[in-house]
C-alpha positions in Angstrom: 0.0 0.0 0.0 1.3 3.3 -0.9 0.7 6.8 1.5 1.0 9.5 -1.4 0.8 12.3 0.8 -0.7 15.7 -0.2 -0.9 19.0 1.0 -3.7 21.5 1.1 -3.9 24.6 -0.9 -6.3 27.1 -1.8 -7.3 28.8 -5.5 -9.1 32.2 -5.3 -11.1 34.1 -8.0 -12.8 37.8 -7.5 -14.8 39.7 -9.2 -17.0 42.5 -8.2 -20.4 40.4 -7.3 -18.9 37.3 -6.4 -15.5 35.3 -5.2 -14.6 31.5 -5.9 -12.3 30.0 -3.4 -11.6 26.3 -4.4 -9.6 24.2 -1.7 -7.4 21.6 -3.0 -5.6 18.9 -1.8 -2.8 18.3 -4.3 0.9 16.8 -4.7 3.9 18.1 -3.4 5.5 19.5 -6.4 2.4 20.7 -7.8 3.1 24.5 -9.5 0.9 27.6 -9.0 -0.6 26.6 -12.7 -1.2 23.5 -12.3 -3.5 24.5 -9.0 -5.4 26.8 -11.3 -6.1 23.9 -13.7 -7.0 21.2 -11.2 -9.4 23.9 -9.5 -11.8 24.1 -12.8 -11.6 28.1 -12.4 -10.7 28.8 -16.0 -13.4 26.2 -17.5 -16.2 28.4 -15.2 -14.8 31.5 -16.0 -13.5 31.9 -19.9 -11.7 35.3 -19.3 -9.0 32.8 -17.2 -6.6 32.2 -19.7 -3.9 29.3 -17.8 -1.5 30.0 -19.9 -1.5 34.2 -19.6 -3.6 34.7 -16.1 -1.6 36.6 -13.6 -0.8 34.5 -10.3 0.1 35.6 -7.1 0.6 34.1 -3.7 -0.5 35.6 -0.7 -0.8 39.5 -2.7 2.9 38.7 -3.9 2.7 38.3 -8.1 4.5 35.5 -9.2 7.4 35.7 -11.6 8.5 39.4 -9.9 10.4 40.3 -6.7 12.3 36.9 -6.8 9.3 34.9 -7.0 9.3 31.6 -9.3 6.4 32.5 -12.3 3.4 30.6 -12.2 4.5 27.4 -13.9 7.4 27.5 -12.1 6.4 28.4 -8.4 5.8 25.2 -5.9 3.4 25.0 -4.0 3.5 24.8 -0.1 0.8 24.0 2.4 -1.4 26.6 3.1 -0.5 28.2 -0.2 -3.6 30.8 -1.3 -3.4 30.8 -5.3 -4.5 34.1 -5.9 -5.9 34.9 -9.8 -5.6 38.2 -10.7 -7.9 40.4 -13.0 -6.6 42.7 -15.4 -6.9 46.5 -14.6 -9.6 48.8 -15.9 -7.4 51.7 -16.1 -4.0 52.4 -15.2 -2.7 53.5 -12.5 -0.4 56.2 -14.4 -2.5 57.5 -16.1 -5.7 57.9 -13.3 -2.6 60.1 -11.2 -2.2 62.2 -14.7 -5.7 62.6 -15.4 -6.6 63.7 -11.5 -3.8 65.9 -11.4 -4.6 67.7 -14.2 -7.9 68.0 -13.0 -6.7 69.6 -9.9 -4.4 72.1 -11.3 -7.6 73.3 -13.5 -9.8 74.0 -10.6 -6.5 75.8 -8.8 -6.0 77.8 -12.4 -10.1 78.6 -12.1 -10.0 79.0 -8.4 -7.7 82.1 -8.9 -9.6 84.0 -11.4 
């Protein structure tokens, strides 16, 4: 008899009016992609795309700040999978665009 043990991990998916959080019990070894598959997010949502959806782990994106990507990254136990929608608008840009907004009221405020 063989004891293939597993550990648990969890997959999480927001959106505005609802949240999936799939628990998993998978092998060690297991990647952060492979978690994504196994939890049957991307067949119940089609805008998750495996192969390009942004991972993270814990609010840490995966594949920056020394962090394995997402095919790479092993799981440990305990692990929270986090999927990551893309943004509406960027964050650049809002700054610009409030900014400038700002210094047309001041320009109006003094006249």
């Amino acid at each position: 008899m063989t004891d293939i043990k597993t550990i648990a991990v969890e997959v999480v998916y927001a959106l505005p009016h609802e949240q999936r959080l799939i628990r998993l019990l998978v092998k060690p070894g297991t990647t952060a992609k492979e978690a994504l598959i196994r939890s049957g997010i991307p067949e119940e949502y089609e805008e998750v795309n495996p192969e390009t959806a942004r991972l993270g782990i814990f609010g840490q994106s995966l594949g920056t700040k020394g962090l394995a990507p997402a095919d790479q990254y092993i799981l440990q136990p305990g692990d929270r999978v986090e999927v990551y929608r893309p943004l509406i608008a960027d964050p650049k840009e809002a700054r610009k665009q409030r900014a400038e907004k700002a210094r047309r009221q001041a320009q109006q405020g003094e006249s």
